[in-house]
C-alpha positions as CSV (number, residue, x, y, z in Angstrom):
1,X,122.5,94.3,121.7
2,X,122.3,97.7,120.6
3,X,122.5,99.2,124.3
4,X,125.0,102.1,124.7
5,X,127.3,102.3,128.0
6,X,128.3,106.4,129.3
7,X,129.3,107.6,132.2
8,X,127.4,110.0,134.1
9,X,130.1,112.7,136.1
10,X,127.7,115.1,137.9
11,X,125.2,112.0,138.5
12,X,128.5,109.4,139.2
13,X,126.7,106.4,137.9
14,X,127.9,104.2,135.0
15,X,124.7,104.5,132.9
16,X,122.7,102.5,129.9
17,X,120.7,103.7,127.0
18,X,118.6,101.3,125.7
19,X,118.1,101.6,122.1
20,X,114.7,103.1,122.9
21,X,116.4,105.7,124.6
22,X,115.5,104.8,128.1
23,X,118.3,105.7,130.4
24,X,118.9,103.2,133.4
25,X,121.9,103.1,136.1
26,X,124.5,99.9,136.0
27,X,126.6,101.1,138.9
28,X,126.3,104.0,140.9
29,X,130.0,104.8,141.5
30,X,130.2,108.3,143.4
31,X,133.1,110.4,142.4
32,X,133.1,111.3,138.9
33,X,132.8,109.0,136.7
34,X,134.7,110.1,133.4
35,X,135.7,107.7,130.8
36,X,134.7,103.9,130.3
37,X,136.2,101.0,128.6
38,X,134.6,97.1,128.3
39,X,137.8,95.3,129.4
40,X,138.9,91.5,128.0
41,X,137.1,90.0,130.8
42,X,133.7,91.6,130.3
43,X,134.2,94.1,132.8
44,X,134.1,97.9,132.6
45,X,136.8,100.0,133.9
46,X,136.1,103.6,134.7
47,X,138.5,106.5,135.4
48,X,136.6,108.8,138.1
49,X,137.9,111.7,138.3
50,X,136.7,112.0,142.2
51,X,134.3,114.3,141.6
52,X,134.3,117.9,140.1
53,X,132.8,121.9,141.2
54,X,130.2,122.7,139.3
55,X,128.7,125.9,138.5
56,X,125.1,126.7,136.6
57,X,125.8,128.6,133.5
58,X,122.0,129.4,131.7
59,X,120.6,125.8,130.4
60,X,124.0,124.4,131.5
61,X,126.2,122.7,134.0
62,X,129.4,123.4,134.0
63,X,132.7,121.4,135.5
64,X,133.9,124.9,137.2
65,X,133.4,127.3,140.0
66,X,133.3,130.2,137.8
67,X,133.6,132.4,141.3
68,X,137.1,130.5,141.6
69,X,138.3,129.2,138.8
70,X,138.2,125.8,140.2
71,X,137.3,122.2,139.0
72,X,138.6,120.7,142.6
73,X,135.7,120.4,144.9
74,X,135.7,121.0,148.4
75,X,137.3,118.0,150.8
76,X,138.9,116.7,147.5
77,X,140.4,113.2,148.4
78,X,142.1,112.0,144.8
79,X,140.5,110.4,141.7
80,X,140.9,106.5,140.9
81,X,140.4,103.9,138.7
82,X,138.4,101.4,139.3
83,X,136.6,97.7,137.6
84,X,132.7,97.5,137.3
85,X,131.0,94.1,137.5
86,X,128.2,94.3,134.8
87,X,126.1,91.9,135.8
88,X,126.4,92.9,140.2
89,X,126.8,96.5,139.3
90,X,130.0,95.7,141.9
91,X,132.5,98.6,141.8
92,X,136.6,97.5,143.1
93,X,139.4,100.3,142.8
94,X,142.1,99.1,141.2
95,X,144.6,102.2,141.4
96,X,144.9,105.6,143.2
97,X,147.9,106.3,142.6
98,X,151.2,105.9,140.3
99,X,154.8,105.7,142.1
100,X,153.4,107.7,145.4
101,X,151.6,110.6,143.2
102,X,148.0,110.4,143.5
103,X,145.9,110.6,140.6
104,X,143.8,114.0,141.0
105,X,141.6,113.6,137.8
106,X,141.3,109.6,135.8
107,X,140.2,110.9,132.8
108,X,139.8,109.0,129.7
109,X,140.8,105.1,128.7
110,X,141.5,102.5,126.0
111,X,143.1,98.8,126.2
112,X,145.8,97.3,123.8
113,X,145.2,94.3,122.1
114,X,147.9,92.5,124.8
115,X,145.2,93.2,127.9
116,X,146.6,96.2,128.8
117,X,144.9,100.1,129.1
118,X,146.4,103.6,128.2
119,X,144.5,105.8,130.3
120,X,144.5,109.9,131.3
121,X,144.7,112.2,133.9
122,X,143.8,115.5,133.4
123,X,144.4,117.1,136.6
124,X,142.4,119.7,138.5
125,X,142.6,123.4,138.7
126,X,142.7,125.6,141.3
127,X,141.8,129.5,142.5
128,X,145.7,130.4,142.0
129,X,147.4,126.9,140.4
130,X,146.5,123.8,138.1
131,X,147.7,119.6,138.1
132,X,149.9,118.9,135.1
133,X,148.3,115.9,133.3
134,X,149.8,112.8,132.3
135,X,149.6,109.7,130.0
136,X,149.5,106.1,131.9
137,X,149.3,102.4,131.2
138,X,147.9,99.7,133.4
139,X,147.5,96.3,133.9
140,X,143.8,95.0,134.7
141,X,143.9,93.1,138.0
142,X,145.8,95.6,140.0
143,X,149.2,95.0,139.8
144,X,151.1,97.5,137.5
145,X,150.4,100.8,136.2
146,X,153.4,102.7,134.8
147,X,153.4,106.5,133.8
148,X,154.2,106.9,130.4
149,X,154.3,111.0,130.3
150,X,153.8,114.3,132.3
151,X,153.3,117.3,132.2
152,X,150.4,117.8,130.0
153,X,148.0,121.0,130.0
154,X,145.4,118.6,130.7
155,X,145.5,115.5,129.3
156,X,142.0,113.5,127.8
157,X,141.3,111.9,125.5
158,X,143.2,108.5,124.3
159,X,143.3,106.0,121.5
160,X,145.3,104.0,119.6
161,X,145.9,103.7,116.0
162,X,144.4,100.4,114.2
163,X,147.2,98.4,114.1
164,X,148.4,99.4,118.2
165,X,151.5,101.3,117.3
166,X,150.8,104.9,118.0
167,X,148.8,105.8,121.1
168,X,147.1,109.4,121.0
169,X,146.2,111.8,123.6
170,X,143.9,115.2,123.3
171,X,145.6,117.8,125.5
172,X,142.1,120.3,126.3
173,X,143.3,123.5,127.4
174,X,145.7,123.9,124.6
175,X,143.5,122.0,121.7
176,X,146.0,119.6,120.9
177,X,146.7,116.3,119.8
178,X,149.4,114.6,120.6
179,X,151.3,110.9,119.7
180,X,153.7,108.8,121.0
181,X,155.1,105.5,119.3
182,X,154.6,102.7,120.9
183,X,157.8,100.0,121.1
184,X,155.9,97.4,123.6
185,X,152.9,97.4,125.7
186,X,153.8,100.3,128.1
187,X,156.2,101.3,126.5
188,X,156.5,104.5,123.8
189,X,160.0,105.1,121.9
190,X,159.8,109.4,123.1
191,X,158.5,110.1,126.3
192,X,158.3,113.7,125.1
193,X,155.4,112.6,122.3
194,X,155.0,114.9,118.8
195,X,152.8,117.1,118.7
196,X,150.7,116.7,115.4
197,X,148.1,119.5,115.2
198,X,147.0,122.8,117.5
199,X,144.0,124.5,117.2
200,X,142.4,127.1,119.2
201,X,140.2,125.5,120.8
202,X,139.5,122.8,123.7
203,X,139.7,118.9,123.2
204,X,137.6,116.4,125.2
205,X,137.6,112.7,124.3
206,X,138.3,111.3,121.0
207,X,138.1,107.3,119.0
208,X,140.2,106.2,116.3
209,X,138.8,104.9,112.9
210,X,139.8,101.8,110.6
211,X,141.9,103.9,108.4
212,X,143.6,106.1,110.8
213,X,141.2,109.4,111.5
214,X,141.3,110.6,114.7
215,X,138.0,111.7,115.5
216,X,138.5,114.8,118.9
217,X,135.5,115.5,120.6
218,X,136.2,119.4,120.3
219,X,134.3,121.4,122.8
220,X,132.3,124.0,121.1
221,X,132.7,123.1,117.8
222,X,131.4,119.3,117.6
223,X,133.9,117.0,116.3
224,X,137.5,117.3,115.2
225,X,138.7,114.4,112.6
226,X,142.6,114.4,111.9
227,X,143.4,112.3,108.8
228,X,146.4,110.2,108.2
229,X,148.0,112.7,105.5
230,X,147.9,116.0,108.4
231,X,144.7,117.5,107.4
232,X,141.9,118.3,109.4
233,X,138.0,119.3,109.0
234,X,135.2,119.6,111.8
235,X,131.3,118.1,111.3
236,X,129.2,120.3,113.5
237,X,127.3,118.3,116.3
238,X,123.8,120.3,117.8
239,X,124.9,120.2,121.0
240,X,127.8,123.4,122.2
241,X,129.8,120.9,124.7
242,X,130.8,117.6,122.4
243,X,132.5,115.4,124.9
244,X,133.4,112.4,123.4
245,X,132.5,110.0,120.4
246,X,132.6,105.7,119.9
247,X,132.0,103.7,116.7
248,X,129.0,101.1,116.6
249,X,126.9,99.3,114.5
250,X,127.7,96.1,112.5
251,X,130.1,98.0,110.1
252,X,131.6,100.2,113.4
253,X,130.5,103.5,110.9
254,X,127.9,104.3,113.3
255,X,129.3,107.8,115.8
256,X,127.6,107.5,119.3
257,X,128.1,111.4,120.3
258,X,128.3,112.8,123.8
């Protein structure tokens, strides 16, 4: 209908934009709502992040104590993932945790054509230490979610290729992107990934296109598109802190920019 679902971290709701640009809340969620993906059932399912520091930087909020370094927040109790009833606005966590690690930072998420979701964890940083991130895959009534890889200088963004068999993850703090192949649902051939580009700078979010382009949200420098044959260009975006980017409109050639 031409309405655009985001999620709002510093606000933690699960927001609408009408296509006269009114902003209205579905869900107010808490936490820190960081990535969102309409599930088979019509549901969303969020990755909140359980909330970030945040420090004022000119215009600008930032997710940082710049005093400390820090994204953790005080009294910092995990992040989660969790289903949102659109119609109720009705919120139910699904996980918290993978094989007795907490999640510390649900970050970014996509599903498989088999009903399944790829999803991120960043991690959070501390005065003196950071989370190594990680790569997961879920189930979406609650009953499995498998990690796929760790150890990731945070881990965001995630996609898969068109036809399912390569799933992608920006790493931000390095400005890489990485892929794994993908044998199964949940299950990748090398743990370990390839490492297909590195730039200098920091990746957010990213979407896939019909004929392979990755499209990074690239913090700083608007958006990043990889192309099936290893090259790479940027297209500028007005605002300095791109986070992340979907396709819309009849022909899906429409970018919805955050």
């Amino acid at each position: 209908d031409g309405t655009v679902l985001l999620v709002e971290i510093r606000r933690g709701t699960l927001s609408q934009v009408t296509g006269e640009g009114k902003v209205g809340v579905v869900a107010d969620l808490g936490g820190g709502p960081n990535g969102a993906a309409v599930g088979p059932d019509g549901a969303v399912y969020i990755c909140n992040n359980g909330g970030f520091a945040w420090s004022q930087v000119g215009d600008m909020v930032v997710p940082l104590d710049l005093a400390t370094r820090s994204s953790e927040p005080p009294d910092f109790e995990g992040g989660w993932i969790e289903r949102v009833d659109l119609e109720t606005g009705e919120s139910t966590v699904l996980y918290r945790e993978c094989d007795g690690h907490r999640f510390t930072s649900p970050n970014d998420i996509v599903f498989d054509t088999a009903g399944g979701f790829w999803f991120t964890d960043l991690g959070k940083t501390r005065p003196r230490d950071l989370d190594r991130g990680g790569l997961y895959y879920a189930r979406p009534d609650g009953s499995s979610v498998v990690e796929i890889s760790y150890g990731h200088l945070g881990a965001n963004g995630v996609g898969l290729s068109p036809s399912g068999d390569r799933v992608y993850v920006a790493e931000s703090f390095t400005g890489r992107l990485w892929a794994w192949d993908v044998d199964a649902p949940g299950r990748v051939r090398d743990p370990g990934g390839t490492c297909l580009l590195a730039t200098t700078g920091h990746f957010d979010s990213l979407a896939v296109e019909a004929d392979g382009t990755v499209v990074i949200a690239a913090i700083g420098d608007g958006l990043c598109c990889y192309r099936p044959d290893g090259s790479h260009d940027y297209v500028p975006m007005p605002d300095p802190f791109t986070t992340n980017v979907c396709f819309a409109g009849d022909d899906l050639r429409t970018a919805y920019v955050t």
